[in-house]
Backbone as CSV, one residue per row, in Angstrom:
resi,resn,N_x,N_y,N_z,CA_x,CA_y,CA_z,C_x,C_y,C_z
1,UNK,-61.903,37.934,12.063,-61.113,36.722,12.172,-59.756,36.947,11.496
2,UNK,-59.264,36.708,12.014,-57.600,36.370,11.772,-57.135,35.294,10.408
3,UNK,-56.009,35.948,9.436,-56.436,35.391,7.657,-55.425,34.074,8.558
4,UNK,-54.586,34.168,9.259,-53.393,33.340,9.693,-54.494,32.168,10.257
5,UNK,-55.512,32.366,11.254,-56.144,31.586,12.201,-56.805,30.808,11.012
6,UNK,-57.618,31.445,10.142,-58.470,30.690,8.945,-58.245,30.114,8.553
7,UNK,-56.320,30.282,7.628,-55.791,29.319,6.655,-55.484,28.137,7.877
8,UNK,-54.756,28.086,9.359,-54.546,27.159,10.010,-55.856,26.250,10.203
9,UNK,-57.100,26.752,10.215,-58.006,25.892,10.514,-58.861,25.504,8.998
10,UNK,-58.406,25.435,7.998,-58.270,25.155,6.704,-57.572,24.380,6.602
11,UNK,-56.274,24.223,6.904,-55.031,23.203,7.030,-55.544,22.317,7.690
12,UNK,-55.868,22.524,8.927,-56.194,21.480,10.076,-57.362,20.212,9.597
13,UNK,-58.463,21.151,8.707,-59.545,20.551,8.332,-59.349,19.275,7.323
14,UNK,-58.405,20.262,6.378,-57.425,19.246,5.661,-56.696,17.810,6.020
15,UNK,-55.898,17.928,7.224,-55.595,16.957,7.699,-56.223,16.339,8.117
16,UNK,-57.632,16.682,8.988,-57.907,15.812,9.577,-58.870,14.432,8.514
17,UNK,-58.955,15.534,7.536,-60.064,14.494,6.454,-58.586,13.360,6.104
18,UNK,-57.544,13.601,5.652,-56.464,12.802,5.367,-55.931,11.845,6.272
19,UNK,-56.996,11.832,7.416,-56.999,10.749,8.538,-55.734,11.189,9.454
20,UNK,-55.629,12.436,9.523,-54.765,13.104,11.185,-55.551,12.254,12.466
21,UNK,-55.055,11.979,13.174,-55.998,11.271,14.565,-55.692,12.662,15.897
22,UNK,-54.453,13.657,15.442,-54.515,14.526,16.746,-53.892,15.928,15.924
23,UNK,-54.389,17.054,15.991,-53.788,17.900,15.341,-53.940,19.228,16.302
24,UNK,-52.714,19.451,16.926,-52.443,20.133,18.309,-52.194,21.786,17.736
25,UNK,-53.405,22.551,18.165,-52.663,23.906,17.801,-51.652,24.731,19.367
26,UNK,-50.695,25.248,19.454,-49.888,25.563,20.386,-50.012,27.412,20.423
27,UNK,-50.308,27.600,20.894,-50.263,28.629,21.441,-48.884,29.455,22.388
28,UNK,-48.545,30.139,21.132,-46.806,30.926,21.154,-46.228,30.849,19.813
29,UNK,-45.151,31.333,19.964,-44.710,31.599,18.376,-43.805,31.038,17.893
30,UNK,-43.149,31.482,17.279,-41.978,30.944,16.087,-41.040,31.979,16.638
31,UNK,-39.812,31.817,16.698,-38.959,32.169,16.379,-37.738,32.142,15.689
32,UNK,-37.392,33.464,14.891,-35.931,33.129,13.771,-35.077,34.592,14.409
33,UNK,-33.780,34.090,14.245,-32.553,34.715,14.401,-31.407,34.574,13.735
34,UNK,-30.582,35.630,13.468,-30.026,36.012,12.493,-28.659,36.607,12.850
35,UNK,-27.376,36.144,12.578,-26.207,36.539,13.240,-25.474,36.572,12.132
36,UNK,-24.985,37.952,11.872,-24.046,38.097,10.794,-22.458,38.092,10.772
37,UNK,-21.949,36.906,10.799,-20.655,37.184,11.140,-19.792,37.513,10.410
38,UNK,-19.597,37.776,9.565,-19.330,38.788,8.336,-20.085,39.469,6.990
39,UNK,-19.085,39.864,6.305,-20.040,39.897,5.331,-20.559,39.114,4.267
40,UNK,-20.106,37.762,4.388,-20.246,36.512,3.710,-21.120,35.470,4.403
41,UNK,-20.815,35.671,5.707,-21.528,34.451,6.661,-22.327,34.926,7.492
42,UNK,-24.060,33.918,7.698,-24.981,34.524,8.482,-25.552,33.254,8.792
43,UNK,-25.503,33.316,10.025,-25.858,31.758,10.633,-27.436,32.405,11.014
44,UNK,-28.058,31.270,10.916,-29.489,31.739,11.439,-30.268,30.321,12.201
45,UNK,-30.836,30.866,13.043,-32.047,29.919,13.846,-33.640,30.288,13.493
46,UNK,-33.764,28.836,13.724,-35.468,29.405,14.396,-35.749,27.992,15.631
47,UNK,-36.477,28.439,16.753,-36.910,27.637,17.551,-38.550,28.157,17.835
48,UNK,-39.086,26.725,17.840,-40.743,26.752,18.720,-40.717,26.040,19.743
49,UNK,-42.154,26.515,20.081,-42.281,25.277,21.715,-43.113,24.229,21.418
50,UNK,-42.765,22.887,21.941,-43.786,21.989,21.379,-44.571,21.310,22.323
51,UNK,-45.669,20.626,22.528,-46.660,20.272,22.837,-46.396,20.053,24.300
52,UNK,-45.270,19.591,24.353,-44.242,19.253,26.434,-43.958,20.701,26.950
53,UNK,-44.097,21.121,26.066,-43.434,23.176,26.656,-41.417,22.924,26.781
54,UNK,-41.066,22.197,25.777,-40.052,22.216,25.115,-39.539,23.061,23.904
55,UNK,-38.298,23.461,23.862,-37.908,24.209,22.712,-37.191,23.340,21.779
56,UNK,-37.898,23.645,20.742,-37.376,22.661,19.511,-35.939,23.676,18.942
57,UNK,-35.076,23.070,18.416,-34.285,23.983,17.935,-33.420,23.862,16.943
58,UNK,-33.222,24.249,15.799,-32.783,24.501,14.837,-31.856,25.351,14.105
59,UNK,-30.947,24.864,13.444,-30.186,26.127,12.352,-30.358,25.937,11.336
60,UNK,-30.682,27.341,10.881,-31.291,27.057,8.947,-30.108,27.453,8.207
61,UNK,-29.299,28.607,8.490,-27.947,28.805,7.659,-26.496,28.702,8.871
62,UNK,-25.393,28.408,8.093,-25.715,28.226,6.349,-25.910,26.993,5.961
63,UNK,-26.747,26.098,6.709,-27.226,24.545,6.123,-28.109,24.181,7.172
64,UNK,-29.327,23.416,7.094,-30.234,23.228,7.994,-29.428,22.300,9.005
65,UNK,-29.470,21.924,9.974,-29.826,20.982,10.932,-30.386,21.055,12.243
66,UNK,-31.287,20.349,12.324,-32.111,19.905,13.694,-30.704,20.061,15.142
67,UNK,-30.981,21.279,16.007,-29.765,21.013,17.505,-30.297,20.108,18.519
68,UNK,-31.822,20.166,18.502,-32.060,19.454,19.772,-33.390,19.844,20.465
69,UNK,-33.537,19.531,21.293,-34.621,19.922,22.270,-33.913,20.498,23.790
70,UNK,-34.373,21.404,23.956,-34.068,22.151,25.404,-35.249,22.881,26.094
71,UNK,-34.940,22.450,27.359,-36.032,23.038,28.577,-36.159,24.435,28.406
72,UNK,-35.444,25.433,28.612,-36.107,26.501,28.471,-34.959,28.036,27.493
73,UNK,-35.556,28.756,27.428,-34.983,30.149,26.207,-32.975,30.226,26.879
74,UNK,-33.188,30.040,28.546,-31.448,29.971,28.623,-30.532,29.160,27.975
75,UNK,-30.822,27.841,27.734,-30.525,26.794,27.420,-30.143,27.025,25.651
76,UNK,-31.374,27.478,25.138,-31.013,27.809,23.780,-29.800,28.886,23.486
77,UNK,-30.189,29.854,24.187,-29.084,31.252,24.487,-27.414,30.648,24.849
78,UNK,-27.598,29.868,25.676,-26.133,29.288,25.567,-25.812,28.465,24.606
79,UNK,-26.832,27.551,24.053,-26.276,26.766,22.868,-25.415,27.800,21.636
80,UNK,-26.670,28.498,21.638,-26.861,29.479,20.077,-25.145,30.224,20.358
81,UNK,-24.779,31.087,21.545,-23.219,31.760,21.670,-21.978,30.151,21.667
82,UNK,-22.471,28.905,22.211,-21.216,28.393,22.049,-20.981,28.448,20.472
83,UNK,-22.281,28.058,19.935,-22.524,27.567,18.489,-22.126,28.846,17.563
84,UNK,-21.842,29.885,17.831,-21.588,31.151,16.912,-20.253,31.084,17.550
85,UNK,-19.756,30.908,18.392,-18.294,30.964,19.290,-17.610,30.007,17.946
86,UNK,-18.124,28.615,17.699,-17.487,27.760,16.783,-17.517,28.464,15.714
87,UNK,-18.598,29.004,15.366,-18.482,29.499,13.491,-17.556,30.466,13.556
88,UNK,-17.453,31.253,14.537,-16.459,32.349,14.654,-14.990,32.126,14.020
89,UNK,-14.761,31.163,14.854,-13.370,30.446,14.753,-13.072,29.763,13.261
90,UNK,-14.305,28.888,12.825,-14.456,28.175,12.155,-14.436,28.824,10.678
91,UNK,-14.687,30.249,10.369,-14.857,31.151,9.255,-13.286,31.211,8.564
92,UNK,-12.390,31.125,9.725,-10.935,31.832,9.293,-10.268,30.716,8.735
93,UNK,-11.015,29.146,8.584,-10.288,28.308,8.024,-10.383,28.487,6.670
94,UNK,-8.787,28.375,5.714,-9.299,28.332,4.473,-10.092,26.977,4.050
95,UNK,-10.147,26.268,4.035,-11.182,25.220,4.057,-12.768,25.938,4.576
96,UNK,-13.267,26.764,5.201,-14.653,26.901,5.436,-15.279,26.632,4.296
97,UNK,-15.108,26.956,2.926,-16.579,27.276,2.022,-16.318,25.273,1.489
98,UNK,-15.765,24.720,1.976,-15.613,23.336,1.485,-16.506,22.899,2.154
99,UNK,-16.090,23.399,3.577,-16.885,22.451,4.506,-17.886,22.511,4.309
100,UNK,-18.950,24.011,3.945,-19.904,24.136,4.306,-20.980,23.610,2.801
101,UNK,-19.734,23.439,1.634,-20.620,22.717,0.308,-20.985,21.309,0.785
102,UNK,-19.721,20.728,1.564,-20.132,19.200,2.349,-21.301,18.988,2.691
103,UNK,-21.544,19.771,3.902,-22.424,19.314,4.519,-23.877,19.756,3.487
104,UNK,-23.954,20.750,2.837,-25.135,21.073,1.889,-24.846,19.654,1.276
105,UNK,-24.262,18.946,0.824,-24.557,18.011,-0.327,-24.947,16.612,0.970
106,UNK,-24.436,16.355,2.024,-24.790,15.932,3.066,-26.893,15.779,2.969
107,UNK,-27.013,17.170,3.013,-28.207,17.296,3.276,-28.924,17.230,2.101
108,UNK,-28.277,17.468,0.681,-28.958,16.880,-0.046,-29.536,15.366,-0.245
109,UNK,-28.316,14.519,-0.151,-28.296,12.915,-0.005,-29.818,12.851,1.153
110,UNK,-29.815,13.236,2.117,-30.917,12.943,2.833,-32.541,13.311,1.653
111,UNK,-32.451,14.364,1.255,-33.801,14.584,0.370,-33.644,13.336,-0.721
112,UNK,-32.660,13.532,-1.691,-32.216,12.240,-2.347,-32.842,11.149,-1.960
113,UNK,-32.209,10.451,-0.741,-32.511,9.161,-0.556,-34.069,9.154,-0.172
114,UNK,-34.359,10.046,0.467,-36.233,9.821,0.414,-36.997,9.902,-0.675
115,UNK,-36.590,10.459,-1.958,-37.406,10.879,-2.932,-37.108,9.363,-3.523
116,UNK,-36.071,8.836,-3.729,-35.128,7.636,-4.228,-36.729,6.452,-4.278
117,UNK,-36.325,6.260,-2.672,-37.204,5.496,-1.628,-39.019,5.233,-2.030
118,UNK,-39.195,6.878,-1.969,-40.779,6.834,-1.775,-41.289,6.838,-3.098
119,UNK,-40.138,7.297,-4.361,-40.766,7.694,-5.664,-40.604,6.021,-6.820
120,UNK,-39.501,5.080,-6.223,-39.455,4.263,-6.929,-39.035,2.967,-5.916
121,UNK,-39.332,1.676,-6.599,-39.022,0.790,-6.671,-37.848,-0.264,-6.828
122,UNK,-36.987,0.565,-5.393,-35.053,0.153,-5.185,-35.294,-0.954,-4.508
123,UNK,-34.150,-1.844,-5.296,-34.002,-3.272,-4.975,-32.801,-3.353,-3.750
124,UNK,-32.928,-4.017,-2.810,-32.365,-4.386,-2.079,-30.653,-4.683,-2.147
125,UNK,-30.365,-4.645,-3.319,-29.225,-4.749,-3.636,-28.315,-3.445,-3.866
126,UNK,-29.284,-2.337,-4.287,-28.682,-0.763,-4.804,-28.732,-0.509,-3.196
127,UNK,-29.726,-0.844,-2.561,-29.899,-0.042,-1.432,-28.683,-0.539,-0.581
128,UNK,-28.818,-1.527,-0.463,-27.360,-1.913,0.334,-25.683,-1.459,-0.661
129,UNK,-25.718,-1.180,-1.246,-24.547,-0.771,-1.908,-24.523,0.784,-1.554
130,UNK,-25.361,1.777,-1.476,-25.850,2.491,-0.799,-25.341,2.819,0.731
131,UNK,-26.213,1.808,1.309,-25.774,1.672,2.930,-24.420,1.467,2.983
132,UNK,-23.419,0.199,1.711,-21.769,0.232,2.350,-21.256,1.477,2.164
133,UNK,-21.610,2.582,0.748,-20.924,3.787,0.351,-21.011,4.798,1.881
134,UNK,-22.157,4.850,2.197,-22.648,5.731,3.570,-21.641,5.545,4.951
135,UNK,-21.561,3.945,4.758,-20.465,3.435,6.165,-19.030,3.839,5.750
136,UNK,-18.305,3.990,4.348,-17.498,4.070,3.983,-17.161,5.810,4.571
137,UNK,-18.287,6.353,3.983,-18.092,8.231,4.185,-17.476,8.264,5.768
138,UNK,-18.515,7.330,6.442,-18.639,7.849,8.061,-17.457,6.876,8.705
139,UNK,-17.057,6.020,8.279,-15.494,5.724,8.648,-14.160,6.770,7.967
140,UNK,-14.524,7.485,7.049,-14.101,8.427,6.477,-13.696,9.813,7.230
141,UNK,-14.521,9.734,8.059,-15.173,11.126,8.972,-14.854,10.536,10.498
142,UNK,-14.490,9.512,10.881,-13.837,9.179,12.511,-12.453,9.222,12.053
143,UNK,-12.350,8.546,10.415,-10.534,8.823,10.406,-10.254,10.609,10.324
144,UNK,-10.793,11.424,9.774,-10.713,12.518,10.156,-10.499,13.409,11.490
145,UNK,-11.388,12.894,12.039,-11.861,12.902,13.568,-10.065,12.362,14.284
146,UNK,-9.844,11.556,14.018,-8.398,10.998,14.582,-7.327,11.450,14.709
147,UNK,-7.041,11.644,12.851,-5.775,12.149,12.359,-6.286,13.953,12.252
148,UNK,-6.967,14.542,12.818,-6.966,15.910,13.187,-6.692,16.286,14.339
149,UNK,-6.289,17.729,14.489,-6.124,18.533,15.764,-7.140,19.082,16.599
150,UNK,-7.802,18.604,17.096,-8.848,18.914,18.060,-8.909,20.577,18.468
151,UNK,-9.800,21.568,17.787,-9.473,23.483,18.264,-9.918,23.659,19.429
């Protein structure tokens, strides 16, 4: 037996006692990729297939975010070259290592606000002061969007 197959059906067993109602094993793999565009910057993916025979898809560096869902490996292949086409370009700004602390602290605020959320007892009042600071950023970020030069 397979140590990978064991611990998954160990996991599974797990969940299901923790009241899982469907716990789908998929058959195919994981994939991660790795593009070094210098010697400072390395953008990386990983995509799986999920339960529709969809590709889930993702970039982990240099900051996570979720791209999307796409029908099939072409679809990703063109995302992944427009998406390295941008970083390409995007490296030679002196501004890059700003941008890219942004969006890391971006993605921190998201862990933040869930731990915030699930670990304590926020009153409706922080939270909405909260929500205006958030609308403030993202009117912040269309005036950007405006008063910039479109590459």
């Amino acid at each position: 037996m397979n140590i990978n197959t064991a611990q998954g059906d160990a996991i599974e067993t797990l969940l299901r006692q923790m009241g899982a109602s469907d716990v789908i094993k998929v058959q195919g793999l994981l994939y991660f990729m790795k593009f070094k565009l210098n010697d400072n910057v390395e953008i990386s993916y990983s995509y799986n297939i999920n339960t529709k025979n969809k590709y889930f898809l993702q970039r982990i560096k240099p900051y996570p975010l979720p791209q999307g869902v796409f029908s099939d490996e072409y679809e990703i292949v063109s995302f992944i070259k427009k998406d390295l086409e941008k970083f390409s370009t995007a490296i030679h700004s002196t501004n890059f290592n700003l941008f890219i602390d942004v969006n890391k602290k971006v993605n921190n605020i998201t862990s933040e606000m869930e731990y915030l959320f699930l670990n304590h007892n926020v009153n409706s009042n922080e939270l909405l002061r909260l929500d205006n600071e958030l609308n403030d950023i993202l009117q912040e970020i269309e005036f950007a969007k405006i008063s910039s030069k479109k590459i």
